[in-house]
KOLVODREN-447594 format. One record per residue (C-alpha): residue number from 1; residue in three letters; x, y, z. Coordinates in nm, 2 decimals, m for minus. Layout:
REM KOLVODREN-447594
(r NUM, 'ALA', (X, Y, Z)),
...
REM end
This chain:
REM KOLVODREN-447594
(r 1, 'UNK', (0.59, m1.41, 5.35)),
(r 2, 'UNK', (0.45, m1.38, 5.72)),
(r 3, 'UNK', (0.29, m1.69, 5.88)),
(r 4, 'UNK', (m0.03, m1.71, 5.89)),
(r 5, 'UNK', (m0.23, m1.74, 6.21)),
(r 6, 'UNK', (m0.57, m1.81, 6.25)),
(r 7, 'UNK', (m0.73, m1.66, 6.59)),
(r 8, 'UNK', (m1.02, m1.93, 6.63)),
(r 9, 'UNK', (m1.06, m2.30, 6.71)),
(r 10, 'UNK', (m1.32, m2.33, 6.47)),
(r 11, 'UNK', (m1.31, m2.64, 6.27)),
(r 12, 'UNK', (m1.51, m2.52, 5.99)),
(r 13, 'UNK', (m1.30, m2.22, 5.93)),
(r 14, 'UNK', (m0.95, m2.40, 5.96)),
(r 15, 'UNK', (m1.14, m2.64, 5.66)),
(r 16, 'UNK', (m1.25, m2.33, 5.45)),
(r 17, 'UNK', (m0.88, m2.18, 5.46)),
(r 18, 'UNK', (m0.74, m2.56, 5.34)),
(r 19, 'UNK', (m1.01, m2.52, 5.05)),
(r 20, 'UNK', (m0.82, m2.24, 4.90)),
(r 21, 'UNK', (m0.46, m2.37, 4.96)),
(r 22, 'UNK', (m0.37, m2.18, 5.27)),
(r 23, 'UNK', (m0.09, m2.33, 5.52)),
(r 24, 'UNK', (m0.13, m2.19, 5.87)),
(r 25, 'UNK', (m0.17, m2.24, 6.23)),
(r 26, 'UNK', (m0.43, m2.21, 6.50)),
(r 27, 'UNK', (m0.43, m1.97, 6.81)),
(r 28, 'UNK', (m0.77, m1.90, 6.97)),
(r 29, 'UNK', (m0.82, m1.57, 7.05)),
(r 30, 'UNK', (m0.95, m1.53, 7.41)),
(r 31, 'UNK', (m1.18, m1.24, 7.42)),
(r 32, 'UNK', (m1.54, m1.11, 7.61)),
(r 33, 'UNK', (m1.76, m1.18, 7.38)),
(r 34, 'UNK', (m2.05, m0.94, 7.53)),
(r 35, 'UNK', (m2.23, m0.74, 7.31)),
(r 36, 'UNK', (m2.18, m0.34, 7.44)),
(r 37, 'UNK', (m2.48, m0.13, 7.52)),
(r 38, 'UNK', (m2.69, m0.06, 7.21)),
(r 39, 'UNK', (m2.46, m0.21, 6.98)),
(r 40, 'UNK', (m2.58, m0.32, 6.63)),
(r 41, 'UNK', (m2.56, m0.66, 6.50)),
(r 42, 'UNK', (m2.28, m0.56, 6.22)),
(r 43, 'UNK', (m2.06, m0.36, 6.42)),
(r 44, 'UNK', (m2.08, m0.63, 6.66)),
(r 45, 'UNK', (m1.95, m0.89, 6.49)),
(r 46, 'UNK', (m1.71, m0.65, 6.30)),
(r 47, 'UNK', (m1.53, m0.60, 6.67)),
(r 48, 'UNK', (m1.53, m0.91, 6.75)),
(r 49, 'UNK', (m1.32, m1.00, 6.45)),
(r 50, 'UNK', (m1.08, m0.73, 6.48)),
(r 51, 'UNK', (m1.05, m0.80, 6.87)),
(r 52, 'UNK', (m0.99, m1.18, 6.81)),
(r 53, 'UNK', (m0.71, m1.11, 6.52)),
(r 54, 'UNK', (m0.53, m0.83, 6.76)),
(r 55, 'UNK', (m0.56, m1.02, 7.07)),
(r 56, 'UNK', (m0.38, m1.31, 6.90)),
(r 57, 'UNK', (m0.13, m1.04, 6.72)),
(r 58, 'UNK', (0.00, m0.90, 7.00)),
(r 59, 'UNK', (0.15, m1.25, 7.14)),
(r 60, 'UNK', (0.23, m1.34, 6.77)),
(r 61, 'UNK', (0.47, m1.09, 6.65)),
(r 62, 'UNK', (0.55, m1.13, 6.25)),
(r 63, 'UNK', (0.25, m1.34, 6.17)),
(r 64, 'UNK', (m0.08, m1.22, 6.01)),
(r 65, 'UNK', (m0.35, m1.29, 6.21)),
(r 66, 'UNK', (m0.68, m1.38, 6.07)),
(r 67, 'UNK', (m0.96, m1.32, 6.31)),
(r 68, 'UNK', (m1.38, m1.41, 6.26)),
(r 69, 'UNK', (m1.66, m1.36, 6.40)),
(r 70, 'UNK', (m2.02, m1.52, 6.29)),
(r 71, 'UNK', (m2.36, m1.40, 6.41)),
(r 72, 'UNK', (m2.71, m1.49, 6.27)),
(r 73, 'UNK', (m2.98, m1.24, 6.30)),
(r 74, 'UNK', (m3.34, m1.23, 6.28)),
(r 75, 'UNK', (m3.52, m0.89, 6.32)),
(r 76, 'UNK', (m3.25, m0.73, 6.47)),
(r 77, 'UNK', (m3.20, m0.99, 6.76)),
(r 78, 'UNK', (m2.84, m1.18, 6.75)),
(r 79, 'UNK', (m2.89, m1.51, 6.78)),
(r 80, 'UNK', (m2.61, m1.68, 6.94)),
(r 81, 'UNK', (m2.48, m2.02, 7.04)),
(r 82, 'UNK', (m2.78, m2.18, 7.19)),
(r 83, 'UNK', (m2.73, m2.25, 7.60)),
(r 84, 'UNK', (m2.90, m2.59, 7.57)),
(r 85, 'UNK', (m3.17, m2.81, 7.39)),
(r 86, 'UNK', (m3.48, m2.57, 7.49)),
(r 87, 'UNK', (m3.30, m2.26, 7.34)),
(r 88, 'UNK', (m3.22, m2.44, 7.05)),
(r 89, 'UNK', (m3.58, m2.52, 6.98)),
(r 90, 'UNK', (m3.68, m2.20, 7.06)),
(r 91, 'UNK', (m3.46, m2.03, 6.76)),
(r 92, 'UNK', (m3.53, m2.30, 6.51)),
(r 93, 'UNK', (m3.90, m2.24, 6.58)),
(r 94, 'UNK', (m3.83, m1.86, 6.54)),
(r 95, 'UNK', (m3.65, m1.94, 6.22)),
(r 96, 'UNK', (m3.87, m2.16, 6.07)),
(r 97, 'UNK', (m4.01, m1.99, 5.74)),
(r 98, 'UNK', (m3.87, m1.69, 5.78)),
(r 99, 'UNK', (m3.52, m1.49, 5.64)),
(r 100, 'UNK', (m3.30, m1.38, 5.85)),
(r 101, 'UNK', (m2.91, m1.23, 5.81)),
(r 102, 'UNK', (m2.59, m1.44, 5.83)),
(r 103, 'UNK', (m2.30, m1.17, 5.93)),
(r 104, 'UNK', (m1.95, m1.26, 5.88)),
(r 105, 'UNK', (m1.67, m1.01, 5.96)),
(r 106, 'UNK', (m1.31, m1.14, 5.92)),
(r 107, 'UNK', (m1.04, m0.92, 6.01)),
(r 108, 'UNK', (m0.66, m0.94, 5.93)),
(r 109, 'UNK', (m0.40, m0.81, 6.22)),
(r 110, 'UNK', (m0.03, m0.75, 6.21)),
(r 111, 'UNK', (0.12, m0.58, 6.41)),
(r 112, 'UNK', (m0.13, m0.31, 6.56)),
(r 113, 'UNK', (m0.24, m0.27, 6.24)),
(r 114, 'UNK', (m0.59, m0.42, 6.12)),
(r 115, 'UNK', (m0.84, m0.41, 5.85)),
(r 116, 'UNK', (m1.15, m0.60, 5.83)),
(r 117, 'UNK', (m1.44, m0.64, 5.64)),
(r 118, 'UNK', (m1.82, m0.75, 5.72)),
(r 119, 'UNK', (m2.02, m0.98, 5.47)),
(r 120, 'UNK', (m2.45, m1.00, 5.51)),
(r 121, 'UNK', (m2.58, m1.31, 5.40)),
(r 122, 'UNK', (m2.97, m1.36, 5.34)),
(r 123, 'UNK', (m3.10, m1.70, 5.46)),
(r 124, 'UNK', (m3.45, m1.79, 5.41)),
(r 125, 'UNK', (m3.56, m2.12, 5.60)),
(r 126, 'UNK', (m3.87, m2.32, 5.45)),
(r 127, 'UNK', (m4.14, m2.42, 5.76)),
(r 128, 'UNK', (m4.03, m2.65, 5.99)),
(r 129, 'UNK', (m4.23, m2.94, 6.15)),
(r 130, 'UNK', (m4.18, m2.97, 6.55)),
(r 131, 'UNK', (m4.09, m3.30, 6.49)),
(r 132, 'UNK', (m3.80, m3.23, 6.29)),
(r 133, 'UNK', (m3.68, m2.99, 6.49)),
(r 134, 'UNK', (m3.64, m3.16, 6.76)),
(r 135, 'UNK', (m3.46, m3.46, 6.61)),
(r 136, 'UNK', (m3.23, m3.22, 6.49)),
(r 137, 'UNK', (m3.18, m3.05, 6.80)),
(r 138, 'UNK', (m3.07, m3.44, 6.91)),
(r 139, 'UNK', (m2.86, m3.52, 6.68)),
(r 140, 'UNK', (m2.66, m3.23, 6.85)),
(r 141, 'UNK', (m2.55, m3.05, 6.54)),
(r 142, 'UNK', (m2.68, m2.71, 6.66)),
(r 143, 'UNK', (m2.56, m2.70, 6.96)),
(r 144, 'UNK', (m2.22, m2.53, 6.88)),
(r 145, 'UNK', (m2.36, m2.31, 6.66)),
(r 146, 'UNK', (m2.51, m1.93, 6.60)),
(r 147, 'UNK', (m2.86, m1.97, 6.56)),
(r 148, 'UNK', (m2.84, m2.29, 6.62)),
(r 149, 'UNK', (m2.77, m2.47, 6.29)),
(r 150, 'UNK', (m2.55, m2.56, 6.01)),
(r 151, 'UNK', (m2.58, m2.47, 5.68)),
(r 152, 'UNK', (m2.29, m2.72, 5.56)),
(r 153, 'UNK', (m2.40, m3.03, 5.76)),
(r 154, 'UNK', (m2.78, m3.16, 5.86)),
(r 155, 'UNK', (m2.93, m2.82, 5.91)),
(r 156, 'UNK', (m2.89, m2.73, 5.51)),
(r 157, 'UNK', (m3.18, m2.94, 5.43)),
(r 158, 'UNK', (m3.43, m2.67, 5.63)),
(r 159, 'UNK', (m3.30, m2.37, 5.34)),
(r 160, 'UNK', (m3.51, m2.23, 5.11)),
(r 161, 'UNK', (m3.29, m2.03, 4.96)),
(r 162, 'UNK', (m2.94, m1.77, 4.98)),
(r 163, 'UNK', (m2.85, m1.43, 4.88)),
(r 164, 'UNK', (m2.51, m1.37, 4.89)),
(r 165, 'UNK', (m2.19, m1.57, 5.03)),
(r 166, 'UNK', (m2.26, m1.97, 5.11)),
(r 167, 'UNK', (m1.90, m1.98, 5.31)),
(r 168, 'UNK', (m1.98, m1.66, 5.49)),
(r 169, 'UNK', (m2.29, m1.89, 5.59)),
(r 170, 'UNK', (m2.02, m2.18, 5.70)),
(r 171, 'UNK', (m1.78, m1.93, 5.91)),
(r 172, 'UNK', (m1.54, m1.78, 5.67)),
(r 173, 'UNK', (m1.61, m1.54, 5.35)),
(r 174, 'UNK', (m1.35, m1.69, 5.08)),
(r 175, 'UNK', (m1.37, m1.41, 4.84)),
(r 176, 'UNK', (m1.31, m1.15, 5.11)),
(r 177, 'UNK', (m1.05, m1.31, 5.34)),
(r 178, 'UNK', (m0.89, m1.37, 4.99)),
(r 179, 'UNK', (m0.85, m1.02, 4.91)),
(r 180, 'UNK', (m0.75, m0.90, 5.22)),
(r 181, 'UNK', (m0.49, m1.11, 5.27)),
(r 182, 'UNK', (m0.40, m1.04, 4.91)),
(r 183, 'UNK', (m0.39, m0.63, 5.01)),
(r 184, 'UNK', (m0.16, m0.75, 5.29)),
(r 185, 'UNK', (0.09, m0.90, 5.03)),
(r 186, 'UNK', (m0.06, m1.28, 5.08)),
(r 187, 'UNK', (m0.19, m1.35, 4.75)),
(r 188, 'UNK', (m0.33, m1.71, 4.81)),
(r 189, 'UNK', (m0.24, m1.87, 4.53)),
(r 190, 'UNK', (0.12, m1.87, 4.54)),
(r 191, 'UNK', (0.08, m2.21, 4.75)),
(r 192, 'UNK', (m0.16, m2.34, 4.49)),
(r 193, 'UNK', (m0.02, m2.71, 4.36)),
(r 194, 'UNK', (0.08, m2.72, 3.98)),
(r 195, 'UNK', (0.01, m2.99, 3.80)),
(r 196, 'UNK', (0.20, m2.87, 3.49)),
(r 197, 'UNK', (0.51, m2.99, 3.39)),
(r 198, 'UNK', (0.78, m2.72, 3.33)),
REM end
Protein backbone atom coordinates (compact mmCIF):
# COMPACT_ATOMS: atom_id res chain seq x y z
CA UNK A 1 0.00 0.00 0.00
CA UNK A 2 1.03 3.77 -0.65
CA UNK A 3 2.66 5.81 2.14
CA UNK A 4 0.77 7.88 3.84
CA UNK A 5 1.46 11.57 4.01
CA UNK A 6 -0.05 13.93 6.13
CA UNK A 7 0.02 17.71 4.62
CA UNK A 8 -0.11 19.64 8.08
CA UNK A 9 2.13 20.26 11.11
CA UNK A 10 -0.53 19.99 13.33
CA UNK A 11 0.14 18.06 16.46
CA UNK A 12 -3.36 17.26 17.23
CA UNK A 13 -4.07 15.71 13.99
CA UNK A 14 -0.71 13.67 13.70
CA UNK A 15 -2.19 12.34 17.47
CA UNK A 16 -5.76 11.56 16.03
CA UNK A 17 -4.25 9.49 13.05
CA UNK A 18 -1.84 7.43 15.90
CA UNK A 19 -5.39 6.88 17.68
CA UNK A 20 -6.57 4.72 14.93
CA UNK A 21 -3.30 2.83 14.12
CA UNK A 22 -2.07 4.86 11.22
CA UNK A 23 1.87 4.91 10.31
CA UNK A 24 2.76 8.02 8.26
CA UNK A 25 4.76 11.04 7.80
CA UNK A 26 4.46 14.81 7.99
CA UNK A 27 4.81 17.38 5.01
CA UNK A 28 3.16 20.74 5.65
CA UNK A 29 1.43 22.00 2.90
CA UNK A 30 2.41 25.63 2.10
CA UNK A 31 -0.62 27.26 0.72
CA UNK A 32 -2.58 31.12 0.80
CA UNK A 33 -4.82 30.62 3.15
CA UNK A 34 -7.13 33.77 2.16
CA UNK A 35 -10.54 33.34 1.92
CA UNK A 36 -11.79 34.37 -1.99
CA UNK A 37 -14.38 36.94 -2.48
CA UNK A 38 -17.77 35.85 -1.20
CA UNK A 39 -16.81 32.57 -0.34
CA UNK A 40 -18.78 30.47 2.22
CA UNK A 41 -17.47 29.11 5.27
CA UNK A 42 -17.84 25.30 4.02
CA UNK A 43 -16.52 25.59 0.67
CA UNK A 44 -13.80 27.44 2.29
CA UNK A 45 -12.47 25.08 4.37
CA UNK A 46 -13.32 22.27 1.77
CA UNK A 47 -10.52 24.08 -0.55
CA UNK A 48 -8.25 24.48 1.73
CA UNK A 49 -8.10 20.77 2.41
CA UNK A 50 -7.95 19.74 -1.06
CA UNK A 51 -5.28 22.57 -1.83
CA UNK A 52 -3.08 21.42 1.22
CA UNK A 53 -3.29 17.45 0.15
CA UNK A 54 -2.48 18.42 -3.66
CA UNK A 55 0.12 20.86 -2.99
CA UNK A 56 1.90 18.22 -0.91
CA UNK A 57 0.96 15.43 -3.75
CA UNK A 58 2.54 16.91 -6.40
CA UNK A 59 6.16 16.86 -4.66
CA UNK A 60 5.15 13.40 -3.12
CA UNK A 61 4.62 11.10 -5.95
CA UNK A 62 3.15 7.45 -4.83
CA UNK A 63 2.01 8.64 -1.46
CA UNK A 64 -1.57 9.50 -0.34
CA UNK A 65 -1.79 12.72 0.88
CA UNK A 66 -4.13 13.52 3.65
CA UNK A 67 -4.82 17.20 3.76
CA UNK A 68 -7.28 19.37 6.63
CA UNK A 69 -8.51 22.30 7.15
CA UNK A 70 -10.50 23.53 10.47
CA UNK A 71 -12.60 26.61 10.73
CA UNK A 72 -15.05 27.65 13.64
CA UNK A 73 -18.00 29.72 12.71
CA UNK A 74 -20.41 31.82 14.41
CA UNK A 75 -23.13 33.53 12.35
CA UNK A 76 -21.55 33.09 9.27
CA UNK A 77 -18.24 34.87 10.27
CA UNK A 78 -14.94 32.41 10.23
CA UNK A 79 -13.26 32.68 13.10
CA UNK A 80 -9.71 32.14 12.69
CA UNK A 81 -6.47 31.86 14.55
CA UNK A 82 -6.56 34.79 16.81
CA UNK A 83 -3.66 37.67 15.93
CA UNK A 84 -2.94 38.18 19.59
CA UNK A 85 -4.42 38.29 23.31
CA UNK A 86 -7.15 41.24 22.45
CA UNK A 87 -8.62 39.12 19.51
CA UNK A 88 -8.64 36.22 21.48
CA UNK A 89 -10.82 37.80 24.11
CA UNK A 90 -12.84 39.35 21.68
CA UNK A 91 -14.04 35.75 20.12
CA UNK A 92 -14.34 34.03 23.45
CA UNK A 93 -16.58 36.88 24.53
CA UNK A 94 -18.49 36.41 21.14
CA UNK A 95 -18.66 32.73 21.88
CA UNK A 96 -19.59 32.74 25.28
CA UNK A 97 -23.24 31.21 25.52
CA UNK A 98 -23.81 30.85 22.25
CA UNK A 99 -23.55 27.79 19.35
CA UNK A 100 -21.64 28.11 16.78
CA UNK A 101 -20.22 25.45 13.78
CA UNK A 102 -16.95 23.52 13.96
CA UNK A 103 -16.15 22.71 10.04
CA UNK A 104 -13.73 20.06 9.27
CA UNK A 105 -12.91 19.17 5.65
CA UNK A 106 -10.22 16.44 5.12
CA UNK A 107 -9.25 15.61 1.72
CA UNK A 108 -7.21 12.63 0.38
CA UNK A 109 -4.70 13.39 -2.84
CA UNK A 110 -2.87 11.05 -5.10
CA UNK A 111 -1.78 11.85 -7.84
CA UNK A 112 -3.94 14.76 -9.35
CA UNK A 113 -6.69 12.95 -8.11
CA UNK A 114 -8.63 14.13 -4.90
CA UNK A 115 -11.69 13.49 -2.94
CA UNK A 116 -12.68 15.15 0.11
CA UNK A 117 -15.37 15.45 2.48
CA UNK A 118 -16.60 18.37 4.91
CA UNK A 119 -17.93 17.44 8.52
CA UNK A 120 -20.30 20.48 10.62
CA UNK A 121 -20.02 20.14 14.10
CA UNK A 122 -22.49 22.12 16.57
CA UNK A 123 -20.76 23.59 19.68
CA UNK A 124 -22.69 25.33 22.24
CA UNK A 125 -20.48 27.18 24.87
CA UNK A 126 -22.08 27.90 28.48
CA UNK A 127 -21.50 31.87 29.64
CA UNK A 128 -18.29 32.78 30.32
CA UNK A 129 -17.06 35.13 33.19
CA UNK A 130 -14.42 37.85 31.93
CA UNK A 131 -12.30 36.64 34.47
CA UNK A 132 -12.01 33.31 33.13
CA UNK A 133 -11.51 34.28 29.96
CA UNK A 134 -8.87 36.04 30.35
CA UNK A 135 -6.86 33.56 32.38
CA UNK A 136 -7.40 31.30 29.66
CA UNK A 137 -6.38 33.60 27.12
CA UNK A 138 -2.91 33.46 29.47
CA UNK A 139 -2.43 30.31 29.83
CA UNK A 140 -1.85 30.56 25.93
CA UNK A 141 -3.83 27.66 24.87
CA UNK A 142 -5.86 29.65 22.36
CA UNK A 143 -3.58 31.17 20.74
CA UNK A 144 -2.83 28.62 17.96
CA UNK A 145 -6.11 27.90 17.51
CA UNK A 146 -9.51 28.61 15.27
CA UNK A 147 -11.65 30.50 17.37
CA UNK A 148 -9.39 30.62 19.76
CA UNK A 149 -9.83 27.42 21.89
CA UNK A 150 -9.49 23.87 22.43
CA UNK A 151 -12.02 21.49 22.83
CA UNK A 152 -9.45 18.66 23.88
CA UNK A 153 -7.29 20.61 26.38
CA UNK A 154 -8.38 23.68 29.01
CA UNK A 155 -10.96 25.24 26.77
CA UNK A 156 -13.36 21.89 27.01
CA UNK A 157 -14.48 23.01 30.33
CA UNK A 158 -16.44 26.25 28.69
CA UNK A 159 -18.84 23.40 26.47
CA UNK A 160 -22.20 22.99 27.01
CA UNK A 161 -22.80 20.64 24.82
CA UNK A 162 -21.94 18.82 20.87
CA UNK A 163 -23.83 17.73 17.96
CA UNK A 164 -22.01 15.75 15.84
CA UNK A 165 -18.14 14.66 15.56
CA UNK A 166 -15.86 15.45 18.94
CA UNK A 167 -12.50 14.78 16.70
CA UNK A 168 -13.87 16.90 13.87
CA UNK A 169 -13.88 19.47 16.91
CA UNK A 170 -10.02 18.43 17.71
CA UNK A 171 -8.73 18.73 13.87
CA UNK A 172 -9.46 15.48 12.21
CA UNK A 173 -12.93 13.59 11.56
CA UNK A 174 -11.97 9.79 12.43
CA UNK A 175 -14.93 8.26 10.91
CA UNK A 176 -14.57 10.12 7.61
CA UNK A 177 -10.81 10.23 7.05
CA UNK A 178 -11.35 6.37 7.83
CA UNK A 179 -13.49 5.86 5.01
CA UNK A 180 -11.90 7.69 2.53
CA UNK A 181 -8.77 6.31 2.94
CA UNK A 182 -10.63 3.05 3.01
CA UNK A 183 -12.26 4.06 -0.75
CA UNK A 184 -8.64 4.65 -1.66
CA UNK A 185 -7.66 1.05 -0.85
CA UNK A 186 -6.22 2.01 2.85
CA UNK A 187 -8.42 0.22 5.04
CA UNK A 188 -6.98 1.34 8.53
CA UNK A 189 -7.13 -1.55 10.24
CA UNK A 190 -4.73 -3.74 8.52
CA UNK A 191 -1.96 -2.11 10.83
CA UNK A 192 -4.13 -2.68 13.88
CA UNK A 193 -1.91 -4.85 16.60
CA UNK A 194 -3.32 -8.40 17.38
CA UNK A 195 -3.24 -9.59 20.57
CA UNK A 196 -4.38 -13.11 19.54
CA UNK A 197 -2.35 -15.95 19.31
CA UNK A 198 -2.50 -17.91 16.04
Amino acid sequence: MAPIVLASASPRRSELLQQIGLVFTVQPADIDETPESGESAEHYVERLAREKALAVSAKEPGTLVLGSDTSVVLNGTILGKPAGKDEAITMLRALSGATHQVMTAVAIASGEHCESLLVTTEVRFRALADDEIEAYVASGEPMDKAGSYGIQGLGGIFVSELRGSYSAVVGLPLQETAALLADAGYPVWVNWPSSMEN
